[in-house]
N, C-alpha and C positions, 0 to 999 in steps of 0.2 A: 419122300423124306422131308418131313418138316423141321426150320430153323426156330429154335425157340428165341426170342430177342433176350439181348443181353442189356441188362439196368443200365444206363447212362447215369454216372457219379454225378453227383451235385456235391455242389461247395458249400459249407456250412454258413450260412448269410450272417455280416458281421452288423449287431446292431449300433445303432448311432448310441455315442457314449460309454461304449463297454471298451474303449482302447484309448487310453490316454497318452498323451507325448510327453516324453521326459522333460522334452525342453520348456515346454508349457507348465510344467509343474515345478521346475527349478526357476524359472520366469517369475511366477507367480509369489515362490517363497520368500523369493529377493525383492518383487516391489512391497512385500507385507511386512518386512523386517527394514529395509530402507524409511516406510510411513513410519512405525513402530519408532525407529530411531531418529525420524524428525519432530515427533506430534508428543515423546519422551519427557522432553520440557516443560511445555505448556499442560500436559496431562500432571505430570508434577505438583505445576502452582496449583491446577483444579482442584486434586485433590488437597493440598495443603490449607487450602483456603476451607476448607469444613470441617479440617481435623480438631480436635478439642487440644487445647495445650499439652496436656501430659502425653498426646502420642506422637506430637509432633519434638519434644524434646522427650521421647523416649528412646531408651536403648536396650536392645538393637532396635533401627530405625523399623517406623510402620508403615510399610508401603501402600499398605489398602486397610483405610480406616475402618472397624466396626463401629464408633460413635461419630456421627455428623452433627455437626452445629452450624449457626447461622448469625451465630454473633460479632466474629470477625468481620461481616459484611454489615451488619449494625452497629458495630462502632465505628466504622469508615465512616457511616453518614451520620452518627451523633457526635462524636467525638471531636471531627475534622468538618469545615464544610466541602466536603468531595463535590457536592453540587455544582457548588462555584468555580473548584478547580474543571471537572467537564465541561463546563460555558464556557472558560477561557481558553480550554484545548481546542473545543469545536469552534468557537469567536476565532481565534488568530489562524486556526487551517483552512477553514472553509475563506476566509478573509484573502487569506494568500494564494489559496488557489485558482478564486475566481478572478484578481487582481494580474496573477502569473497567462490564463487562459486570455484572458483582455487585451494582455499586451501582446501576447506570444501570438495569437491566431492570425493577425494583421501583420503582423513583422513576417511572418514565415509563408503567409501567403505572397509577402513583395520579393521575398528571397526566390521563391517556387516560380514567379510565374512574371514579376515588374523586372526582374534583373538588373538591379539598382546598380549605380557604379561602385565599383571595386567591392563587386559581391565574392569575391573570391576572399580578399581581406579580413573582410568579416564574418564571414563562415569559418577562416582558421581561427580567429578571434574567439566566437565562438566557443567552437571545440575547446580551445586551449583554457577557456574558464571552466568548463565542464569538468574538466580533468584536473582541475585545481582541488586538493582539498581545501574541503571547506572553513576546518578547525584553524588554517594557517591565516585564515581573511577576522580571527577572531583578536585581536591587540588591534587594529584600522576600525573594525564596525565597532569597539568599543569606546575607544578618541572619539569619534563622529557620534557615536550617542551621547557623549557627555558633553559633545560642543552642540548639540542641539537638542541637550535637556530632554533626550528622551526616555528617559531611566523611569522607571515604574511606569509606563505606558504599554498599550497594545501596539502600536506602530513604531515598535521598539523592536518586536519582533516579525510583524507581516514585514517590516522593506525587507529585513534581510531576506528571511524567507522568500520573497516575491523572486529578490534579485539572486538568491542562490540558485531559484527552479527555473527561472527565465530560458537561459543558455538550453536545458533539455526540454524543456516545450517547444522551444523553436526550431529545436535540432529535428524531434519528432513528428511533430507537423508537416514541416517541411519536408518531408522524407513521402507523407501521405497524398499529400497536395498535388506532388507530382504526378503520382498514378492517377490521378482524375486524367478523364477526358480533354481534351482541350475544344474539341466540338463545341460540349455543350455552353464551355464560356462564350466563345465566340456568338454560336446564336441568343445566348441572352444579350451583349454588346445591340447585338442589331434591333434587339427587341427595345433599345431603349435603358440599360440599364447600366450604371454607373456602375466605379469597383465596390464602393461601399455595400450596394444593395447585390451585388453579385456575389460578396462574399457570405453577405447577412442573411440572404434567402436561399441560394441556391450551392455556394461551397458547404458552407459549415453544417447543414441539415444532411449532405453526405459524409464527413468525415464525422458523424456524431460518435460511432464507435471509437475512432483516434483520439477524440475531445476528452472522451469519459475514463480510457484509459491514462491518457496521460494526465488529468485531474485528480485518478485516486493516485497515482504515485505521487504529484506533490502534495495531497493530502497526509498520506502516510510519512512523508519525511517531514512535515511538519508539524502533525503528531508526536509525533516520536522523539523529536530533536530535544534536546537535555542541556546542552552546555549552554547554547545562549540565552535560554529559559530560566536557567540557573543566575543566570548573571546579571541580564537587564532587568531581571522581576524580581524585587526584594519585598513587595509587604506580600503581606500572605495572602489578600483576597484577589490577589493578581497571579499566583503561583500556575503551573499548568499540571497536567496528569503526573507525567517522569518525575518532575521535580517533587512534586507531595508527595510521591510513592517512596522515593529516597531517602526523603527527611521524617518519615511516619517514625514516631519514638515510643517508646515502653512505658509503662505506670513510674518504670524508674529509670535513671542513668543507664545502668544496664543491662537494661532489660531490651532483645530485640524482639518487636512484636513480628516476629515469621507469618504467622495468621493475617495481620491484618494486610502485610508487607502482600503478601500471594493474593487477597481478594483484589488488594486494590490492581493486582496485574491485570486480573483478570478481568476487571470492572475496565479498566482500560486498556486491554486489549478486545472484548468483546465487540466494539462499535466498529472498529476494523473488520472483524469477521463477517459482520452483518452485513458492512459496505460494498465487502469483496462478494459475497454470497448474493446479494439484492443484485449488482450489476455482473454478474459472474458473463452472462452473455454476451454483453456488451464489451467487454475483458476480451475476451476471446476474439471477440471480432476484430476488435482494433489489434489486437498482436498480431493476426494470421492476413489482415488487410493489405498489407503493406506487402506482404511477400511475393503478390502474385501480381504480375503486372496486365494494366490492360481494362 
């Protein structure tokens, strides 16, 4: 009597890709409508900045232009000297931030690692200006501008600046400083070297990530900053980006150029993007540096 065998079932093999997770797909919809709803804005001025006038004061509004122009970004630089205002933006940030980096890297290294006396004091001290708004220190740096005539000057706005970024360079820094080794200070001591050149050759070439990061945020708040830009700088060849973009006028009283108003956003917000995209790596490292001890 022979047994005929019986087929052994197979399972039908599931290819890679052909099963998606719901959660991965509800995931997914949220962070593309989350960007969508933050990039909303500045997609905005983009497009605004090229539309021709009759579509930008047309109604119902046009959200996506059929006619592009480029004249709005041509009148910026015939009309106004934008040139000028970009020198003084990049003049007074780049000024303040390496002035803020200068003082902040040595001060937060003596906090980290000299343990000066009544380092406790001034660490709250610190803090407690950090958390100061800034607008309310703005009636004091105005007195002190005028009692030392620096009104229509560049150094009118780096001190402030300097001394507003100060308090969170130091705070940051210091935070990074401590995660160093303490090893390797110590064998360079023995090797002969002072704190200056310890800090100059061999700290700061490690926290370069920390450096860069905390350089563009006070760069970026001192781009951006408006009121006391608005206030110490009155002739026009001194004005900075915020402030000429504000006061950009019409052919007439009332007319609001929206066009020229959205290029100039974009004319200056664009050198931020490039700034943040050029060091994006270095961004990253100094934020996630700090986290991990050791």
């Amino acid at each position: 009597m022979s047994v005929t065998p019986q087929p052994v079932p197979t399972t039908p093999k599931r290819t890679a890709g052909t099963k998606f997770s719901l959660k991965k797909i509800l995931l997914f919809i949220i962070i593309v409508l989350i960007v969508l709803f933050s990039l909303a804005p500045a997609l905005w001025q983009l497009l605004t900045s090229f539309k021709v006038n009759e579509d930008i004061a047309a109604v119902p509004t046009v959200y996506f232009p059929t006619r592009f122009t480029f004249n709005h970004y041509i009148e910026l630089f015939t009309r106004r000297p934008f040139w000028r205002y970009i020198f003084n933006s990049a003049f007074v940030s780049i000024t303040s931030t390496a002035v803020a980096l200068a003082i902040g890297a040595p001060a937060a290294y003596a906090l980290a690692r000299l343990r000066p006396w009544g380092e406790k004091v001034i660490l709250a001290s610190i803090l407690i200006v950090t958390l100061f708004p800034g607008i309310l220190l703005f009636l004091g740096l105005l007195e002190i501008i005028q009692a030392l005539k620096l009104g229509n000057n560049y150094l009118a706005l780096i001190i402030p600046y300097t001394a507003i970024n100060l308090p969170l360079t130091i705070l940051v820094l210091k935070s990074f400083f401590q995660q160093l080794p303490k090893d390797l200070e110590d064998s360079a001591r023995v090797d002969g070297y002072n704190t200056f050149q310890l800090l100059w050759q061999i700290v700061l070439p490690m926290t370069l990530p920390a450096l860069v990061t905390t350089g563009i945020l006070t760069f970026i708040f001192a781009w951006n900053e408006f009121i006391f830009a608005l206030t110490f700088m009155t002739r026009e060849e001194l004005k900075t980006i915020p402030v000429a973009a504000a006061q950009l006028g019409g052919a007439t009283v009332f007319e609001i150029p929206y066009g020229a108003i959205a290029a100039a956003t974009v004319v200056g917000t664009l050198p931020l993007i490039l700034l943040v995209l050029f060091f994006q790596r270095r961004i990253v490292q100094g934020l996630t540096a700090g986290a991990v001890k050791g």
